[in-house]
C-alpha positions in Angstrom: -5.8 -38.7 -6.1 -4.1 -35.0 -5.9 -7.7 -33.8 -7.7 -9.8 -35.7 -4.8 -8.2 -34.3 -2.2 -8.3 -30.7 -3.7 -11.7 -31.1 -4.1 -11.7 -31.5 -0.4 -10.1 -28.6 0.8 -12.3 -26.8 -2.1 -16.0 -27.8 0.5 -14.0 -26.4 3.3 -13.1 -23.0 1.3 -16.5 -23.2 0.4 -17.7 -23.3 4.0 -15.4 -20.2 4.4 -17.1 -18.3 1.8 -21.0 -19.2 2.9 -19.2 -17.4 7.0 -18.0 -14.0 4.8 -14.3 -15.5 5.3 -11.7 -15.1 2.5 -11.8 -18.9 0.7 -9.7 -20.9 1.9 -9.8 -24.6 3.0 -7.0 -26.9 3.5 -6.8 -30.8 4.5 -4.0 -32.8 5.9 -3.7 -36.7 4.5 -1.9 -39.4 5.9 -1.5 -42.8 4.5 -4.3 -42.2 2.2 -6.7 -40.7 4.3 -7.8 -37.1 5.4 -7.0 -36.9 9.6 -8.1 -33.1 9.3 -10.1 -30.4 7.7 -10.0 -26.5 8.3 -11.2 -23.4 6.6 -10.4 -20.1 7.7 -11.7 -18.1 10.6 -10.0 -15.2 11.1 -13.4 -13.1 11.1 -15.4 -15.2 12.9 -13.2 -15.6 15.8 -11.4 -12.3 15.4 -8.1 -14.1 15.6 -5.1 -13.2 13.2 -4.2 -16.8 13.4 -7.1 -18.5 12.7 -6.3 -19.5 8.9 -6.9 -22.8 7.4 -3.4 -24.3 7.4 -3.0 -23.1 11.4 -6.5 -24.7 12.3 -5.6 -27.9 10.1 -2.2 -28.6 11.6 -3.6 -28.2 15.0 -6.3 -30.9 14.3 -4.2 -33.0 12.5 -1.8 -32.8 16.0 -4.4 -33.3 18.1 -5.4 -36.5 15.6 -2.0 -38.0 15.8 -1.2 -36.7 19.7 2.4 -34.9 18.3 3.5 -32.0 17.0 5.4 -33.7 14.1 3.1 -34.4 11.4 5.7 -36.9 9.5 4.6 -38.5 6.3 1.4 -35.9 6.4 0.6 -34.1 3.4 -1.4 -31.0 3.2 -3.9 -29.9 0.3 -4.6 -25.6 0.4 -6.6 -24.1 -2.0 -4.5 -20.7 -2.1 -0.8 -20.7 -0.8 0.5 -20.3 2.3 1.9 -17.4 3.8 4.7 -16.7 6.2 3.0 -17.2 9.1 1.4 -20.4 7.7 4.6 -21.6 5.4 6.7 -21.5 9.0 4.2 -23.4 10.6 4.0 -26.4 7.9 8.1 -26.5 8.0 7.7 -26.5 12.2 5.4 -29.3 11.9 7.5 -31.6 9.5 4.6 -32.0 6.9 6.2 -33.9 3.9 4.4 -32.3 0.8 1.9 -29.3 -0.1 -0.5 -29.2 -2.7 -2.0 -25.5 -3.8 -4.1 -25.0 -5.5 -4.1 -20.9 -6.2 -0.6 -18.9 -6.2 -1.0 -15.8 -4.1 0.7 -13.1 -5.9 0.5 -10.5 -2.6 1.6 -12.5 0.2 2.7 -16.4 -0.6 5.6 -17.2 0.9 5.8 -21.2 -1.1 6.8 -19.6 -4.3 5.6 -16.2 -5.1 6.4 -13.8 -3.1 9.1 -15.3 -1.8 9.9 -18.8 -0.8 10.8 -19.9 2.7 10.2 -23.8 1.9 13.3 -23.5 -0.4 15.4 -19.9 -0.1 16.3 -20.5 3.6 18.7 -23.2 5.5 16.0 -24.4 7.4 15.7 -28.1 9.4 13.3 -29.2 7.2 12.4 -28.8 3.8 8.9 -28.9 2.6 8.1 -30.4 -1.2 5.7 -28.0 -3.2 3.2 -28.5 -5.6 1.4 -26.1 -7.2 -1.3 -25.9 -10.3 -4.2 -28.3 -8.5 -7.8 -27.4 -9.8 -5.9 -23.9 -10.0 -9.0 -22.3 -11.8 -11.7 -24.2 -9.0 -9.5 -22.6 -6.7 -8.8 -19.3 -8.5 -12.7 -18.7 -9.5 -13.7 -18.9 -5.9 -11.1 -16.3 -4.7 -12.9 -14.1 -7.5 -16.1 -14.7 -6.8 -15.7 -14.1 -3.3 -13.8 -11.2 -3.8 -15.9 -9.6 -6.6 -18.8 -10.0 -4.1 -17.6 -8.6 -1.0 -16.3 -5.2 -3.3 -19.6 -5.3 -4.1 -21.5 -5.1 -0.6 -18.7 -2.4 0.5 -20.0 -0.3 -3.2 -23.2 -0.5 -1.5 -22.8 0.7 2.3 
């Protein structure tokens, strides 16, 4: 089940990638079922805040008409950072799945970890390793490729 729903937020990175946006889709389940999708789009919209975990947890609000995203799991293809992290532990999700650690600025683990290090009012379960390399190989790709156009201006 953890795999399906990966796969999920993997077509939303891939929208991402297809916009020139660094790959990253996320998707918020409840009882089973995916209430919403988001991929980042920072670029596009030339907003700071516009990453997938933001944009998901807004639909998934809207969805549900509250703030409080109880017994809500999310699936990201490349961990959270602060900004994200603080809004996943504001929002009460129960559980998050990543996919890809983020070795520069992941704040679930790697860099540091505000899900577990600090005495917040809610504590957020982590999981990490799912379809790491689908999720890993994208970031690559993408990356590799956008080195390359930059090589060639």
């Amino acid at each position: 089940m953890k795999e399906k729903f990966m796969k999920e937020a993997l077509k939303q990175a891939q929208k991402a990638y297809e916009q020139l946006e660094v790959p990253v889709g996320a998707v918020i389940v409840k009882d089973g079922k995916i209430i919403a999708r988001a991929y980042n789009q920072k670029e596009q919209k030339q907003d700071t805040t516009n990453h997938a975990e933001i944009l998901a947890i807004k639909k998934a609000s809207k969805k549900l008409n509250s703030w409080r995203l109880l017994d809500c799991d999310m699936y990201v293809t490349l961990e959270p950072c602060s900004m994200c992290t603080g809004a996943l532990i504001q929002s009460r999700i129960r559980k998050v799945y990543i996919g890809a650690l983020d070795e520069k600025t992941g704040a679930c683990g790697s860099v540091l970890n505000l899900s577990e290090d600090y005495e917040f009012n809610h504590k957020l379960e982590i999981e990490t390793g799912i379809l790491k390399d689908e999720c890993e190989e994208l970031l690559k790709k993408f990356f590799k490729e956008l080195r390359n156009l930059k090589k060639k201006r």
